[in-house]
C-alpha positions, -999 to +999 in steps of 0.1 A: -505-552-332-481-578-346-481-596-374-491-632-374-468-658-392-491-684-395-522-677-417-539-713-408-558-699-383-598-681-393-600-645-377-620-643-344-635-614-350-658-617-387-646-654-389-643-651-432-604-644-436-579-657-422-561-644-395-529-623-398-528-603-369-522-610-332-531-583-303-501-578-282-523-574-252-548-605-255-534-623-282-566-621-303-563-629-338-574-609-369-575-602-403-580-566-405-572-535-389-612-531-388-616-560-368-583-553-345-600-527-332-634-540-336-624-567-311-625-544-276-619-506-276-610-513-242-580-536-245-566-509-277-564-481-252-555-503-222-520-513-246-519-477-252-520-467-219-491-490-207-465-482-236-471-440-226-469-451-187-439-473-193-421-445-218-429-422-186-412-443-164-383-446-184-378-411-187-382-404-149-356-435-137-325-407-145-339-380-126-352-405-093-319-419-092-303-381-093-331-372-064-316-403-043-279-394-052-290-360-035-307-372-010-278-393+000-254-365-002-274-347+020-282-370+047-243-376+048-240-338+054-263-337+079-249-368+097-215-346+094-229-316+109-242-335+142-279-342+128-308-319+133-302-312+169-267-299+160-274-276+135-275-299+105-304-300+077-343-306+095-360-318+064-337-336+041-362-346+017-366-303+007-329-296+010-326-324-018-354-311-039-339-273-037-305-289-047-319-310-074-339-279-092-305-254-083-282-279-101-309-281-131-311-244-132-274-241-134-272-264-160-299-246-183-279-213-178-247-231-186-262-248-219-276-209-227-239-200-222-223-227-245-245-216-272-238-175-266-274-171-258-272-160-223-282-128-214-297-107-186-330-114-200-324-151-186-318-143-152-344-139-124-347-117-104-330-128-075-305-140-098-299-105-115-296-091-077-270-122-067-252-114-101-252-079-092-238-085-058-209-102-067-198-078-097-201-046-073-175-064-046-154-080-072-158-119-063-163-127-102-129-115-116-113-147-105-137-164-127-127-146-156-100-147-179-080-113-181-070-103-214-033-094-218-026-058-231-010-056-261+020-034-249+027-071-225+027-093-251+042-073-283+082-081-282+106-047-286+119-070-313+091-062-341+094-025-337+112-011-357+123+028-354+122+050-389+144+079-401+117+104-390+114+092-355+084+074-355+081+035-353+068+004-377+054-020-356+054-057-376+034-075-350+000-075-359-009-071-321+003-039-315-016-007-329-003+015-360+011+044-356-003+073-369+000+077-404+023+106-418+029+121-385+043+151-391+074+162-367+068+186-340+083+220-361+053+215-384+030+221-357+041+245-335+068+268-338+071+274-301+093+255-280+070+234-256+083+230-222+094+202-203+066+197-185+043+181-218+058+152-202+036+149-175+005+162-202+019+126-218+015+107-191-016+121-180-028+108-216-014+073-215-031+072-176-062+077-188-056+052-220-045+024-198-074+030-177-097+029-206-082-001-221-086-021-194-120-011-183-127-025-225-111-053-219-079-043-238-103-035-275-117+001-269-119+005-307-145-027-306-166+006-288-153+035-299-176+057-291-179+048-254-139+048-250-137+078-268-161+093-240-145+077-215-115+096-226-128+128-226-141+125-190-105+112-180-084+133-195-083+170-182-056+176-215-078+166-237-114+174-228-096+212-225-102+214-187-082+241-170-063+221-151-044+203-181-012+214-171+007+192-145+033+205-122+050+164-116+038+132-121+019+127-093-006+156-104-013+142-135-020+106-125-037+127-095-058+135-122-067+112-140-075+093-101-101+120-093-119+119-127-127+084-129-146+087-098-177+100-120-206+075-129-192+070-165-162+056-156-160+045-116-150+011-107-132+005-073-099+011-059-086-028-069-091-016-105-076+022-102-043+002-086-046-026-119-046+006-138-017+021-122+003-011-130-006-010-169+004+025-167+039+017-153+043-015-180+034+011-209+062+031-202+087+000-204+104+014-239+103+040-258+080+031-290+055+021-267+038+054-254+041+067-291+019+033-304-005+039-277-009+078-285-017+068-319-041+040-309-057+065-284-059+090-313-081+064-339-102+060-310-111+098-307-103+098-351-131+075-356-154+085-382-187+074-359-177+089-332-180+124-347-216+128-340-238+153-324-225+179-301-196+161-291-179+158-322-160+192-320-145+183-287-136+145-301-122+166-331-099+185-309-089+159-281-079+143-315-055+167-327-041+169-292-033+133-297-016+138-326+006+168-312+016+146-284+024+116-305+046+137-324+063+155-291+072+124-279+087+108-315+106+138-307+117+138-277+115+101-263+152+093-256+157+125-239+129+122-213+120+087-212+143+080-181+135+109-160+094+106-171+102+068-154+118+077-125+090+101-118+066+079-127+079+048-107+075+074-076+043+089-083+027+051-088+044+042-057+028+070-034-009+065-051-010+021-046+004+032-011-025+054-004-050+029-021-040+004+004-040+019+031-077+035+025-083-007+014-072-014+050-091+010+066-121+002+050-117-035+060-117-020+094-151+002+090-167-028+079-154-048+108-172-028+127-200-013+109-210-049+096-202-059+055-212-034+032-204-032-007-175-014-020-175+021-029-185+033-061-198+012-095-185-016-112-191-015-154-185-049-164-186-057-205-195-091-217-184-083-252-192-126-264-225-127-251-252-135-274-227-119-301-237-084-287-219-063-262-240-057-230-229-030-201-240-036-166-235-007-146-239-017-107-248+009-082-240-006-048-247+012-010-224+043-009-192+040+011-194+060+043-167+085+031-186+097+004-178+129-014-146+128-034-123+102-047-103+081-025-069+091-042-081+133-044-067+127-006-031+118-020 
């Protein structure tokens, strides 16, 4: 209903005022809002009618022209792929629906994404099972970005070494070391033997493991890493077998362990591990930083709970006695704990690859299958929480024990 400039003209409707009113639709004239729709019910919901159609159409022109975009696309592809006798697309009109409703899916999970809403919760079925899929045989860690450890990116430059052999690192990146550590002669009055060395490196094996399987912040989750730890480290969960005749036992070791359900991954991460381990063992403050880092994890005042919390309490003073070993002993073992180390990572990527290679082969034969073991992958900036999928793909067909317990 629009208002009428001219007021000359007597209302059609009662015929007393004069008009001020026009109908959009018929161009009747009126005084009132009474007599607008006094006039014809049927012409008010007639001009109703056409705005809602017309708003309709307006929002439906982006997504027809999207649908014909498609539909063009896909008759291109099919032209490409020799037509529907040579294997191209039989019903275009469908293969451009299913894309148009993929690409709006995608786009709803991606605007769930941008505002840290996304979680499993959003994901179908089918999707969860795709999602799934691709974790267990490793197709999504191009697609994310890997967080540098902080032993990589921490320059030797900031550390600075202190009177009573332990360091002071400046950089803000790089852990602190333990407070007050006291020197070995205060904790034992024996003379430990050479081989604690390979005790250390089984430690810092199962740290660098544990650190990247966080995504380089275990203390974010210090209750998991610390358990992780434990299951890890034969030293410090007081296994038995904590004492190491060379290198390659003790990364042995720590190999075999992390074939159980709370820490397996695949062979691709074991090898990544490997290659932290040998990078942590570039300098001489380093293992000492990560010993204490390793030793707040299993310190942490919430992790002491239940059952566990003796054995945490222990592992940690094991920490603690190792961290000070090496203060003490670091420039008379570093080289030769290299050398061996070098060596022992050497023979355990060799072995990896080659059981990679004949696994490739299996499936060759055997038709695709998924990779051995389970893949935990934490999306720590998701919905602000920390979620934990733990994938169980098909077993591999030389199940039993871990690929590197054959080394």
């Amino acid at each position: 209903m629009e208002l009428d400039g001219g007021l000359s003209r007597v209302c059609s409707v009662c015929a007393r005022e004069f008009a001020k009113y026009t109908c959009p639709r018929c161009a009747v004239q009126s005084c009132s809002l009474a007599c607008y729709r006094t006039h014809g019910a049927a012409c008010t919901d007639a001009f109703q009618r056409d705005q809602a159609q017309s708003a309709a159409r307006a929002e439906c022109a982006p997504a027809k022209d999207e649908m014909e975009d498609i539909l063009r696309r896909v008759r291109a592809q099919t032209l490409d792929d020799g037509g529907p006798d040579g294997g191209g697309s039989s019903d275009p009109v469908a293969e451009a629906a299913a894309a148009l409703a993929h690409e709006r899916r995608v786009h709803a999970l991606q605007a769930l994404a941008s505002a840290g809403q996304l979680g499993k919760i959003d994901l179908s079925a089918d999707e969860m099972l795709d999602f799934e899929r691709h974790v267990a045989n490793g197709s999504l860690a191009r697609h994310l970005e890997r967080t540098v450890p902080w032993w990589a990116v921490v320059p030797a430059s900031s550390v600075e070494r202190l009177a009573d052999g332990t360091y002071l690192a400046r950089d803000t990146r790089a852990p602190r070391m333990i407070d007050a550590l006291p020197p070995i002669s205060e904790l034992t009055s024996r003379t430990p033997p050479a081989a604690m060395r390979f005790v250390v490196l089984e430690l810092l094996g199962a740290y660098a493991y544990v650190h990247r399987l966080f995504d380089c912040d275990p203390s974010a989750d210090a209750a998991d890493a610390a358990a992780c730890l434990l299951q890890l480290s034969a030293a410090l969960s007081g296994d038995e077998r904590g004492a190491f005749a060379n290198a390659q036992a003790a990364l042995g070791s720590v190999c075999e362990r992390c074939a159980h359900p709370l820490t397996r991954t695949s062979r691709e991460f074991t090898a990544a591990s490997l290659t932290d381990l040998r990078a942590l063992l570039g300098a001489a403050h380093l293992p000492a930083l990560a010993l204490s880092d390793l030793h707040g994890i299993l310190g942490a005042r919430h992790v002491h709970k239940g059952a566990r919390g003796i054995s945490l309490q222990l592992a940690a003073r094991k920490a603690l006695f190792l961290a000070s070993w090496w203060c003490s002993h670091a420039d008379s073992t570093l080289s030769a704990t290299c050398a061996e180390l070098d060596a022992a990572v050497g023979a355990h990527l060799a072995a990896l690859s080659s059981l990679a290679h004949d696994e490739a082969a299996l499936r060759r034969q055997t038709g695709p299958q998924l990779g051995s073991g389970s893949v935990r992958l934490s999306l720590n900036r998701l919905g602000g929480t920390r979620a934990a999928f733990v994938v169980e793909p098909l077993p591999s067909p030389n199940t039993g024990a871990h690929p590197l317990a054959q080394v």
